[in-house]
C-alpha positions in Angstrom: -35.9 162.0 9.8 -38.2 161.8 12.1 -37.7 160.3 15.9 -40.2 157.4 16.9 -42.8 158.7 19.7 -42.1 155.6 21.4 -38.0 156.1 21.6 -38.5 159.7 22.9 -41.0 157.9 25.8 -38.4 155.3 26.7 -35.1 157.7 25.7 -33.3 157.5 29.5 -35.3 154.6 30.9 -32.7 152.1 30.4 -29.5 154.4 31.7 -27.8 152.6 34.6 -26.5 155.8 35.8 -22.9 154.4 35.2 -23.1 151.9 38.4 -22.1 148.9 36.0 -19.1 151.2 34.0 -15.4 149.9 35.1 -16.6 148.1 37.4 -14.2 145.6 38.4 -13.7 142.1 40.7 -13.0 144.4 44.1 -16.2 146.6 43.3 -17.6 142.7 43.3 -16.1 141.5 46.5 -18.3 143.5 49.1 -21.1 140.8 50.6 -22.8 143.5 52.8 -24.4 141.6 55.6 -27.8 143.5 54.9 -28.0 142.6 51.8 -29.1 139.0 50.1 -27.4 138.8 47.4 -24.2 140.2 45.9 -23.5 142.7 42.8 -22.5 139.7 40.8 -25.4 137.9 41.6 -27.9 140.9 40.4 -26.3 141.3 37.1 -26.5 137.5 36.3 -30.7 138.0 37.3 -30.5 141.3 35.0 -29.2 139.7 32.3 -31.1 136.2 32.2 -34.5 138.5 33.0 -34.1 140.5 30.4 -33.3 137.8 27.9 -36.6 136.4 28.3 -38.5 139.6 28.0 -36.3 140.5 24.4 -37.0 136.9 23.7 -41.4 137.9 23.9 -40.5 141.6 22.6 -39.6 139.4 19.2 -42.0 136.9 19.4 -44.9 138.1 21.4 -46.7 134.6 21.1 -44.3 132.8 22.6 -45.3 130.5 25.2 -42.3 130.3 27.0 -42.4 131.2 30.9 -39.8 132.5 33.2 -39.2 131.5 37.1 -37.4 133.9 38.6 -36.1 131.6 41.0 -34.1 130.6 38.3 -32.4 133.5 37.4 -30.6 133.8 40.3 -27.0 132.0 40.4 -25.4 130.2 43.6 -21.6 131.9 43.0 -20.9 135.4 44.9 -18.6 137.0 42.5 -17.1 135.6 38.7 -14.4 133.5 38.4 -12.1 136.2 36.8 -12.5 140.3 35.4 -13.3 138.6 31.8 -15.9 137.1 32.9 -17.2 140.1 34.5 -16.3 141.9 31.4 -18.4 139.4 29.3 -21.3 139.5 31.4 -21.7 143.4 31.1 -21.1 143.4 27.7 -23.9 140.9 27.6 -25.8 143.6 29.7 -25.0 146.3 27.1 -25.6 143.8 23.7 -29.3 143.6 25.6 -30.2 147.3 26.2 -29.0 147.6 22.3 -31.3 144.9 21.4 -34.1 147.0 23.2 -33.2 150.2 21.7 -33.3 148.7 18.3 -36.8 147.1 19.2 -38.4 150.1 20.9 -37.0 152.2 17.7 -39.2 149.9 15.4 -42.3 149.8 17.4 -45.5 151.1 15.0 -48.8 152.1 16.1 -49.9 149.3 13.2 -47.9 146.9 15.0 -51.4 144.4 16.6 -49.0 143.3 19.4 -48.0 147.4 20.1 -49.6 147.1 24.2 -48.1 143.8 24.9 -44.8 145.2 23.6 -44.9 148.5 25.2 -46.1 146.8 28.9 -42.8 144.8 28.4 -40.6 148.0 27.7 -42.2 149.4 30.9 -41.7 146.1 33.2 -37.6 146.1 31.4 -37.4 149.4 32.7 -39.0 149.1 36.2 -37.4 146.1 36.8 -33.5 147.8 35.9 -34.6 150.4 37.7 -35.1 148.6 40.9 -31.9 146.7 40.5 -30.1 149.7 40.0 -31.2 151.6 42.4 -29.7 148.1 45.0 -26.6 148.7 43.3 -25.7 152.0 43.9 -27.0 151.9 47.5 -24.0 148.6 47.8 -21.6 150.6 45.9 -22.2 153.9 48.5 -22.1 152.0 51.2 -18.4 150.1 50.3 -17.5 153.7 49.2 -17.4 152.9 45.2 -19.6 155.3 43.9 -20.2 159.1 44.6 -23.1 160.6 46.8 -26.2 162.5 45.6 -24.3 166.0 45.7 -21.2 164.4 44.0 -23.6 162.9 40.8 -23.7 165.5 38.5 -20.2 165.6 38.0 -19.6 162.0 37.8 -22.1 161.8 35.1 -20.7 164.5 33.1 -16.5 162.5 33.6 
């Protein structure tokens, strides 16, 4: 069988680079006075962002609108690991979601560039979050260093 052109373009655009694997309540606990808001406070915005944008991937005429000032939560770190757990299974349940919906794009489909510019803002957007949260976790000493990375990935 083959592989949809559009899953090959998007294949590695949603890896996190395992910043969010085991990560636990200490990981969580660094507020770094440089930065404005805190791990746990990212992966909330990450998760209610991109449930809006799977929510117009499926219905690309819906009318609903996002502010982003609204995906941002008050509380520093969760009230307990399975809530953290939750949440990034949350986070994984989405990226699924997009996998499955980037698998079934078709160059029939009449929405196929309103879909495929909301695939490449997902992806920017995790992207940029990402790239915050492995600077935090470097800096509190939680994740490895550029020459340590292709070992890590590989464990």
């Amino acid at each position: 069988m083959q592989q949809n052109p559009y899953q090959a373009l998007f294949n590695s655009s949603f890896d996190t680079y395992k910043v969010l694997d085991n990560l636990t309540l200490k990981d969580l606990g660094m507020l770094h006075s440089d930065f404005p808001k805190t791990i746990w406070q990212i992966l909330n915005h990450l998760v209610k962002w991109q449930a809006f944008e799977l929510v117009r991937m499926a219905d690309p005429e819906t009318k609903e609108t996002l502010d982003e000032q609204q995906t941002w939560i008050e509380e520093d770190a969760p009230t307990g690991q399975d809530t953290l757990d939750n949440t990034l299974a949350l986070l994984h349940d989405q990226h699924v979601q997009l996998a499955n919906f980037i698998t079934a794009l078709s160059d029939d489909d009449r929405y196929l560039q309103q879909k495929l510019k909301i695939v490449q803002d997902l992806s920017v957007h995790l992207s940029f979050h990402v790239g915050e949260l492995v600077l935090m976790r470097r800096l509190a000493g939680t994740y490895p260093l550029p020459h340590q990375m292709a070992q890590f990935l590989n464990e």
